[in-house]
C-alpha positions as CSV (number, residue, x, y, z in Angstrom):
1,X,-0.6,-34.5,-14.5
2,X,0.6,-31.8,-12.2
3,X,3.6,-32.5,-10.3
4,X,4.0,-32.5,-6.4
5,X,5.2,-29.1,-6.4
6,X,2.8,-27.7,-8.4
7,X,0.4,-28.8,-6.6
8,X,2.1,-27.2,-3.4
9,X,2.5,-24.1,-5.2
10,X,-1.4,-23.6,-6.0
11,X,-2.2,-24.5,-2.4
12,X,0.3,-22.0,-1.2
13,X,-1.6,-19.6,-2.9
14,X,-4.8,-20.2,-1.8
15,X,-3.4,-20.3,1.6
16,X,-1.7,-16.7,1.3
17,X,-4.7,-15.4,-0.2
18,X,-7.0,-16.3,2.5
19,X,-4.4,-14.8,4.7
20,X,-2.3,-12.5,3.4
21,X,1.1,-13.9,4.7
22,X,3.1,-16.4,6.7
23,X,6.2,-17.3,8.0
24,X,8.5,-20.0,6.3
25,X,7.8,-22.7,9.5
26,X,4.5,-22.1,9.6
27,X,4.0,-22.7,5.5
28,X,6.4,-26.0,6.4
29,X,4.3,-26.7,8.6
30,X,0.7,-26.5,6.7
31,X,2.4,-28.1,3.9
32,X,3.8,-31.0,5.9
33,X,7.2,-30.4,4.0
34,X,10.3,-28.8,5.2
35,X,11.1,-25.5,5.1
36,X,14.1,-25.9,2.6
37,X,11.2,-27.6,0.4
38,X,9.2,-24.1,0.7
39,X,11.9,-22.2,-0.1
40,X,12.7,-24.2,-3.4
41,X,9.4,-23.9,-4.1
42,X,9.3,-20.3,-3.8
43,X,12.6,-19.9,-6.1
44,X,10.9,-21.9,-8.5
45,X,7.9,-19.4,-8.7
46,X,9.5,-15.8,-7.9
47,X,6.9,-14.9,-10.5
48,X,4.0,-15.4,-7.8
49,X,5.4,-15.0,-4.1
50,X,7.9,-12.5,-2.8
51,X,10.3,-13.6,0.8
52,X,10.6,-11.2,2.8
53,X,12.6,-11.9,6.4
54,X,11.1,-15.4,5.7
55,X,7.5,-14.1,5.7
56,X,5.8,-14.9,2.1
57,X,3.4,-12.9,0.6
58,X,2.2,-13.6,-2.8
59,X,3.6,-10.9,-5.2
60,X,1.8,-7.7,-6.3
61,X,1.0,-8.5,-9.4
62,X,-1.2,-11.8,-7.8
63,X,-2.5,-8.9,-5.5
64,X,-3.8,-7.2,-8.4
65,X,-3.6,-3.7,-6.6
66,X,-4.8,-1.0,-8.5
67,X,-6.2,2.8,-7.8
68,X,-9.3,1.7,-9.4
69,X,-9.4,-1.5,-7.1
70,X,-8.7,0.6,-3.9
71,X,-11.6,3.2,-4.6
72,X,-13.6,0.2,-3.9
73,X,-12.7,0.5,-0.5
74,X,-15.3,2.3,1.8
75,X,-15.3,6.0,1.0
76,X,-17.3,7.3,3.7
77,X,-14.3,6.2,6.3
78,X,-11.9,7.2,3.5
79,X,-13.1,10.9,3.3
80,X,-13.8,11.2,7.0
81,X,-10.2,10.2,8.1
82,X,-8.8,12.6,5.3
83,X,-10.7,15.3,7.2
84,X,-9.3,14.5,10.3
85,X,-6.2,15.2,9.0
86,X,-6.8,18.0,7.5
87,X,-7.0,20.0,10.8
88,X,-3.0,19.7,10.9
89,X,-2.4,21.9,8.0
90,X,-1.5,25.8,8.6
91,X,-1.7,28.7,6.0
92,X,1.0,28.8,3.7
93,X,2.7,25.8,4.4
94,X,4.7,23.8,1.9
95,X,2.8,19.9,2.0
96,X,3.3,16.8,0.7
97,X,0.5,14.9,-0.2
98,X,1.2,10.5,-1.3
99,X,-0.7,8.9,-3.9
100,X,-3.7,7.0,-3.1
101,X,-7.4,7.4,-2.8
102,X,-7.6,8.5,0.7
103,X,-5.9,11.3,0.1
104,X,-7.6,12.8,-3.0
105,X,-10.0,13.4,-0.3
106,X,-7.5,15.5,1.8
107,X,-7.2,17.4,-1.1
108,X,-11.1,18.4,-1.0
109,X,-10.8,19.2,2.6
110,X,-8.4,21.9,2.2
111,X,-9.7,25.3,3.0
112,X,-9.9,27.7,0.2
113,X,-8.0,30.7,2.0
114,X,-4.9,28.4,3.4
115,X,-2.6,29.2,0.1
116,X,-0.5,26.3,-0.1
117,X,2.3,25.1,-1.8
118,X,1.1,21.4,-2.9
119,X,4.2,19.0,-3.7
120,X,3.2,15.3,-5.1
121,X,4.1,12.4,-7.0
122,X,0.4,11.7,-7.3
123,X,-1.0,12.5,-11.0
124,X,-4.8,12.3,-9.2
125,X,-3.9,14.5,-6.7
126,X,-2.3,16.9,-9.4
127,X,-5.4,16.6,-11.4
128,X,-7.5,17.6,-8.2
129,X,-5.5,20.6,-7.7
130,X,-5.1,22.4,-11.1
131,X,-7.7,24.6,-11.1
132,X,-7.4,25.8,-7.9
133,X,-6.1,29.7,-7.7
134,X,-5.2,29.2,-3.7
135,X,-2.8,26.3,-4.0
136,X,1.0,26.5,-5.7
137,X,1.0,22.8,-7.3
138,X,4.7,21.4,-7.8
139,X,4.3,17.7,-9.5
140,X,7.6,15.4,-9.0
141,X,8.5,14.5,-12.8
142,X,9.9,10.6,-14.0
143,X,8.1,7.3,-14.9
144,X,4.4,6.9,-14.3
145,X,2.9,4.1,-13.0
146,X,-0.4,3.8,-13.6
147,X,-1.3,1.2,-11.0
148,X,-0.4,3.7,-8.5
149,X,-0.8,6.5,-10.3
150,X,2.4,8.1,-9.7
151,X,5.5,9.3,-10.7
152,X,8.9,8.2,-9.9
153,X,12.7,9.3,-11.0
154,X,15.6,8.7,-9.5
155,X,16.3,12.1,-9.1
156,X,13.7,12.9,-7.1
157,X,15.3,12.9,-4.1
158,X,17.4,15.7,-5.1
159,X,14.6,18.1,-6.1
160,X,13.0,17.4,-2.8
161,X,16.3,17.7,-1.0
162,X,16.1,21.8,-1.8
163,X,12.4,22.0,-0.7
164,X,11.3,22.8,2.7
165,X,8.2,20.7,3.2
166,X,7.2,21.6,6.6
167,X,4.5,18.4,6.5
168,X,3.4,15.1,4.6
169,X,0.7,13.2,4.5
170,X,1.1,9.5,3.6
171,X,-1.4,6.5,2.6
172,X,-0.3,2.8,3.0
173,X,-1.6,-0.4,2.0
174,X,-1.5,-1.6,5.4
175,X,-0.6,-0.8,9.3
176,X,1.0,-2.7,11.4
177,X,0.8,-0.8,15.0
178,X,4.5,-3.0,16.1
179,X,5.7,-3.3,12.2
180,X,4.7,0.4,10.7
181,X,3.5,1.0,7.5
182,X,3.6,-0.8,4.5
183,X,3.0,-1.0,0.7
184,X,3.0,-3.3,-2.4
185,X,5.9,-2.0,-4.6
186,X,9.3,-1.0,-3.8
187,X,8.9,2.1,-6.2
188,X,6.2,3.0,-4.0
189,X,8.4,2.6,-1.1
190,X,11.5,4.6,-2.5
191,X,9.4,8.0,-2.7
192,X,7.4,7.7,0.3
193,X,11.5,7.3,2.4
194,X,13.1,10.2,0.3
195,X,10.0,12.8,1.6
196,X,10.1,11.3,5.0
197,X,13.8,12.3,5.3
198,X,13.5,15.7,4.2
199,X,10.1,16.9,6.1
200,X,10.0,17.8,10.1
201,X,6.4,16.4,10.4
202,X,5.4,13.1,8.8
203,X,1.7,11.8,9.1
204,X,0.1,8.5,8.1
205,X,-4.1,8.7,7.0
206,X,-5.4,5.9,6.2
207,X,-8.8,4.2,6.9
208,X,-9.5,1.9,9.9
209,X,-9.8,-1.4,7.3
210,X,-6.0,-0.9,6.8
211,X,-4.6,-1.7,10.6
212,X,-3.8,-4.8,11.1
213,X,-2.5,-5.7,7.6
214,X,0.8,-6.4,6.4
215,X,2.0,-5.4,2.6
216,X,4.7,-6.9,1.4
217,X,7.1,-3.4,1.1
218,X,7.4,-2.0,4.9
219,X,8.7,1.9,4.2
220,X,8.7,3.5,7.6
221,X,8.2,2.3,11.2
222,X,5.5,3.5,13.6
223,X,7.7,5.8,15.6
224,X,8.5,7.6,12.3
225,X,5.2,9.1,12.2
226,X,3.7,12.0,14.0
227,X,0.6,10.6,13.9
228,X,-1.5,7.7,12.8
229,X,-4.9,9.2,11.7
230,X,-8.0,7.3,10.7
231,X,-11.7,8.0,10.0
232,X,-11.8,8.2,14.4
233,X,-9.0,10.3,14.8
234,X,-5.6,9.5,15.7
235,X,-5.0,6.1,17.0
Protein backbone atom coordinates (compact mmCIF):
# COMPACT_ATOMS: atom_id res chain seq x y z
CA UNK A 1 0.00 0.00 0.00
CA UNK A 2 1.45 3.32 -0.97
CA UNK A 3 2.51 5.45 1.79
CA UNK A 4 1.27 9.07 2.67
CA UNK A 5 4.07 10.54 0.83
CA UNK A 6 3.83 8.73 -2.08
CA UNK A 7 0.72 9.48 -2.50
CA UNK A 8 1.68 13.27 -2.12
CA UNK A 9 4.40 12.85 -4.46
CA UNK A 10 2.17 11.47 -7.46
CA UNK A 11 -0.45 14.29 -6.81
CA UNK A 12 2.36 16.83 -6.87
CA UNK A 13 3.00 15.67 -10.17
CA UNK A 14 -0.10 15.78 -11.62
CA UNK A 15 -0.44 19.19 -10.18
CA UNK A 16 2.90 20.52 -11.85
CA UNK A 17 1.99 18.98 -14.93
CA UNK A 18 -1.22 20.65 -15.32
CA UNK A 19 0.64 23.77 -14.47
CA UNK A 20 3.94 23.82 -14.99
CA UNK A 21 5.18 25.28 -11.57
CA UNK A 22 4.42 26.61 -8.12
CA UNK A 23 5.70 28.05 -5.26
CA UNK A 24 6.51 26.10 -1.97
CA UNK A 25 3.32 27.90 0.02
CA UNK A 26 1.21 27.47 -2.56
CA UNK A 27 2.08 23.44 -3.00
CA UNK A 28 1.62 23.56 1.07
CA UNK A 29 -1.17 24.81 0.63
CA UNK A 30 -2.98 22.39 -2.14
CA UNK A 31 -1.54 19.68 -0.23
CA UNK A 32 -2.84 20.73 3.12
CA UNK A 33 0.72 20.00 4.58
CA UNK A 34 3.39 22.34 5.56
CA UNK A 35 5.88 23.54 3.60
CA UNK A 36 8.80 21.75 5.50
CA UNK A 37 6.57 18.54 4.60
CA UNK A 38 6.97 19.66 0.71
CA UNK A 39 10.29 20.22 0.87
CA UNK A 40 11.07 16.64 2.49
CA UNK A 41 9.09 15.37 0.01
CA UNK A 42 10.90 16.99 -2.76
CA UNK A 43 14.47 15.74 -1.21
CA UNK A 44 13.11 12.47 -1.18
CA UNK A 45 12.34 12.56 -5.03
CA UNK A 46 15.17 14.93 -6.56
CA UNK A 47 14.83 12.36 -9.26
CA UNK A 48 11.34 13.96 -10.44
CA UNK A 49 11.12 17.72 -9.26
CA UNK A 50 13.81 20.35 -9.33
CA UNK A 51 13.58 23.76 -6.48
CA UNK A 52 14.37 26.47 -7.69
CA UNK A 53 13.98 29.95 -5.40
CA UNK A 54 11.22 27.78 -3.86
CA UNK A 55 9.30 27.41 -7.14
CA UNK A 56 9.03 23.48 -8.16
CA UNK A 57 9.02 22.37 -11.43
CA UNK A 58 9.07 18.74 -12.22
CA UNK A 59 12.49 17.87 -13.65
CA UNK A 60 13.42 17.61 -17.32
CA UNK A 61 13.59 14.34 -17.69
CA UNK A 62 9.57 14.12 -16.48
CA UNK A 63 9.27 16.94 -19.16
CA UNK A 64 10.38 14.70 -21.65
CA UNK A 65 11.83 17.62 -23.95
CA UNK A 66 13.18 16.62 -26.96
CA UNK A 67 14.02 18.29 -30.67
CA UNK A 68 11.80 15.78 -32.06
CA UNK A 69 8.96 16.74 -29.38
CA UNK A 70 9.46 20.52 -30.00
CA UNK A 71 9.01 20.19 -33.94
CA UNK A 72 5.60 19.31 -32.92
CA UNK A 73 5.15 22.73 -32.07
CA UNK A 74 3.32 24.95 -34.77
CA UNK A 75 5.74 25.50 -37.62
CA UNK A 76 3.90 28.05 -39.56
CA UNK A 77 4.45 30.61 -36.37
CA UNK A 78 7.87 28.95 -35.95
CA UNK A 79 9.12 29.81 -39.52
CA UNK A 80 7.38 33.12 -39.68
CA UNK A 81 8.99 34.57 -36.43
CA UNK A 82 12.41 33.18 -37.77
CA UNK A 83 11.85 35.51 -40.73
CA UNK A 84 11.20 38.31 -38.83
CA UNK A 85 14.30 38.01 -37.50
CA UNK A 86 16.09 37.52 -40.21
CA UNK A 87 15.71 41.23 -41.29
CA UNK A 88 18.41 42.08 -38.54
CA UNK A 89 21.26 40.29 -40.17
CA UNK A 90 23.84 42.42 -42.43
CA UNK A 91 26.28 41.09 -45.11
CA UNK A 92 29.30 39.61 -43.79
CA UNK A 93 28.52 39.58 -40.36
CA UNK A 94 29.93 36.94 -37.86
CA UNK A 95 26.29 35.32 -36.18
CA UNK A 96 25.46 33.04 -33.69
CA UNK A 97 22.68 30.93 -34.26
CA UNK A 98 21.25 28.54 -30.68
CA UNK A 99 19.95 25.17 -31.05
CA UNK A 100 16.30 24.62 -31.49
CA UNK A 101 13.77 24.19 -34.07
CA UNK A 102 12.81 27.81 -34.52
CA UNK A 103 15.87 28.64 -35.64
CA UNK A 104 16.68 26.00 -38.36
CA UNK A 105 14.21 28.16 -39.95
CA UNK A 106 16.37 31.35 -39.64
CA UNK A 107 18.82 29.46 -41.20
CA UNK A 108 16.50 29.02 -44.47
CA UNK A 109 15.69 32.63 -44.37
CA UNK A 110 19.09 33.71 -44.92
CA UNK A 111 19.81 35.42 -48.21
CA UNK A 112 22.06 33.76 -50.51
CA UNK A 113 24.36 36.86 -51.25
CA UNK A 114 24.86 37.99 -47.34
CA UNK A 115 28.26 35.74 -46.89
CA UNK A 116 28.27 34.95 -43.45
CA UNK A 117 30.29 33.54 -40.95
CA UNK A 118 27.79 31.01 -39.10
CA UNK A 119 29.02 30.04 -35.44
CA UNK A 120 26.81 27.23 -33.49
CA UNK A 121 26.61 24.71 -31.02
CA UNK A 122 23.61 23.34 -32.98
CA UNK A 123 24.49 19.95 -34.95
CA UNK A 124 20.86 20.71 -37.07
CA UNK A 125 21.82 23.95 -37.76
CA UNK A 126 25.33 22.72 -38.88
CA UNK A 127 23.65 20.16 -40.95
CA UNK A 128 21.52 23.01 -42.60
CA UNK A 129 24.43 24.98 -43.49
CA UNK A 130 27.00 22.58 -45.04
CA UNK A 131 26.31 22.81 -48.39
CA UNK A 132 25.96 26.19 -48.61
CA UNK A 133 29.04 28.05 -50.69
CA UNK A 134 27.83 31.74 -49.14
CA UNK A 135 28.12 30.96 -45.49
CA UNK A 136 31.63 30.25 -43.44
CA UNK A 137 30.27 27.52 -40.85
CA UNK A 138 32.38 27.34 -37.46
CA UNK A 139 30.63 24.32 -35.23
CA UNK A 140 31.57 24.68 -31.32
CA UNK A 141 33.23 21.09 -30.58
CA UNK A 142 32.62 18.92 -26.93
CA UNK A 143 29.79 16.49 -25.82
CA UNK A 144 26.59 16.16 -27.75
CA UNK A 145 23.48 15.99 -26.47
CA UNK A 146 21.15 14.60 -28.44
CA UNK A 147 17.98 15.82 -26.67
CA UNK A 148 18.97 19.25 -27.64
CA UNK A 149 20.99 18.47 -30.27
CA UNK A 150 23.98 20.33 -29.26
CA UNK A 151 27.36 20.55 -28.30
CA UNK A 152 28.95 21.58 -25.22
CA UNK A 153 32.78 21.82 -23.72
CA UNK A 154 33.96 23.52 -21.18
CA UNK A 155 36.18 25.30 -23.22
CA UNK A 156 33.94 26.87 -25.22
CA UNK A 157 33.99 29.89 -23.76
CA UNK A 158 37.41 30.37 -24.64
CA UNK A 159 37.06 29.80 -28.41
CA UNK A 160 34.29 32.18 -28.39
CA UNK A 161 36.14 34.67 -26.22
CA UNK A 162 38.53 35.32 -29.55
CA UNK A 163 35.56 35.60 -31.91
CA UNK A 164 33.84 38.78 -32.80
CA UNK A 165 30.24 37.76 -33.10
CA UNK A 166 28.71 41.02 -33.97
CA UNK A 167 24.96 39.22 -33.36
CA UNK A 168 23.04 36.05 -31.82
CA UNK A 169 20.06 34.72 -32.18
CA UNK A 170 18.62 32.62 -29.27
CA UNK A 171 15.55 30.08 -28.84
CA UNK A 172 14.13 29.41 -25.28
CA UNK A 173 11.81 27.07 -23.86
CA UNK A 174 9.85 29.71 -22.42
CA UNK A 175 9.41 33.69 -21.84
CA UNK A 176 8.72 35.29 -19.08
CA UNK A 177 8.21 39.23 -20.09
CA UNK A 178 9.22 40.20 -15.91
CA UNK A 179 11.52 36.87 -15.49
CA UNK A 180 13.43 36.59 -19.15
CA UNK A 181 14.15 33.62 -20.80
CA UNK A 182 14.39 30.25 -19.81
CA UNK A 183 15.28 26.65 -20.65
CA UNK A 184 15.19 23.00 -19.29
CA UNK A 185 18.90 22.09 -18.72
CA UNK A 186 21.71 23.91 -17.16
CA UNK A 187 24.04 22.70 -20.07
CA UNK A 188 21.73 24.48 -22.17
CA UNK A 189 21.96 27.39 -20.04
CA UNK A 190 25.89 27.53 -19.73
CA UNK A 191 26.32 28.13 -23.70
CA UNK A 192 23.53 30.33 -24.39
CA UNK A 193 25.44 33.01 -21.11
CA UNK A 194 29.09 32.46 -22.49
CA UNK A 195 27.73 33.89 -26.31
CA UNK A 196 25.71 36.44 -24.58
CA UNK A 197 28.86 37.88 -22.95
CA UNK A 198 30.93 38.05 -25.85
CA UNK A 199 28.38 39.44 -28.62
CA UNK A 200 27.22 43.39 -28.77
CA UNK A 201 23.69 42.39 -30.10
CA UNK A 202 21.76 39.55 -28.49
CA UNK A 203 18.16 38.58 -29.82
CA UNK A 204 15.51 36.17 -28.51
CA UNK A 205 13.03 34.33 -31.53
CA UNK A 206 10.85 32.36 -30.40
CA UNK A 207 7.10 31.60 -31.26
CA UNK A 208 4.15 33.40 -29.55
CA UNK A 209 3.10 29.79 -27.68
CA UNK A 210 6.40 30.29 -25.60
CA UNK A 211 5.44 33.78 -23.62
CA UNK A 212 4.17 33.28 -20.69
CA UNK A 213 5.95 30.02 -19.61
CA UNK A 214 8.44 29.38 -17.15
CA UNK A 215 11.33 26.56 -17.70
CA UNK A 216 13.00 25.52 -14.97
CA UNK A 217 16.82 27.03 -16.13
CA UNK A 218 16.32 31.00 -16.35
CA UNK A 219 19.65 32.08 -18.56
CA UNK A 220 19.27 35.79 -19.32
CA UNK A 221 16.83 38.50 -18.16
CA UNK A 222 14.56 40.50 -20.51
CA UNK A 223 16.73 43.61 -20.52
CA UNK A 224 19.54 41.46 -21.82
CA UNK A 225 18.03 41.21 -25.12
CA UNK A 226 17.89 43.51 -27.98
CA UNK A 227 14.87 42.34 -28.94
CA UNK A 228 12.07 39.75 -28.29
CA UNK A 229 10.91 38.56 -31.73
CA UNK A 230 7.92 36.36 -32.53
CA UNK A 231 5.92 35.22 -35.55
CA UNK A 232 4.27 39.21 -35.08
CA UNK A 233 7.25 40.96 -34.82
CA UNK A 234 8.97 42.19 -31.94
CA UNK A 235 7.01 42.27 -28.73
Amino acid sequence: MPSKRDLRIEQLKRILTERGRLHLRDIATLLDVSEMTVRRDIAAATQDFMNLGGHVFLAPAQRSYTLAAEAGAPSGAKAEAARQAARLLRPNATVFIDSGTTLLHLVDAIPGDYHLTVVTSSLNVATRIADRKDIRLLLLGGLYHPASDCFIASSDSGVLSNLGISIAFFSAGGYDPNRGASCYQVYEAEIKRAVMMQCRENHLVIDSSKIGHLQPIIFAAPEKFASAITEHGVI
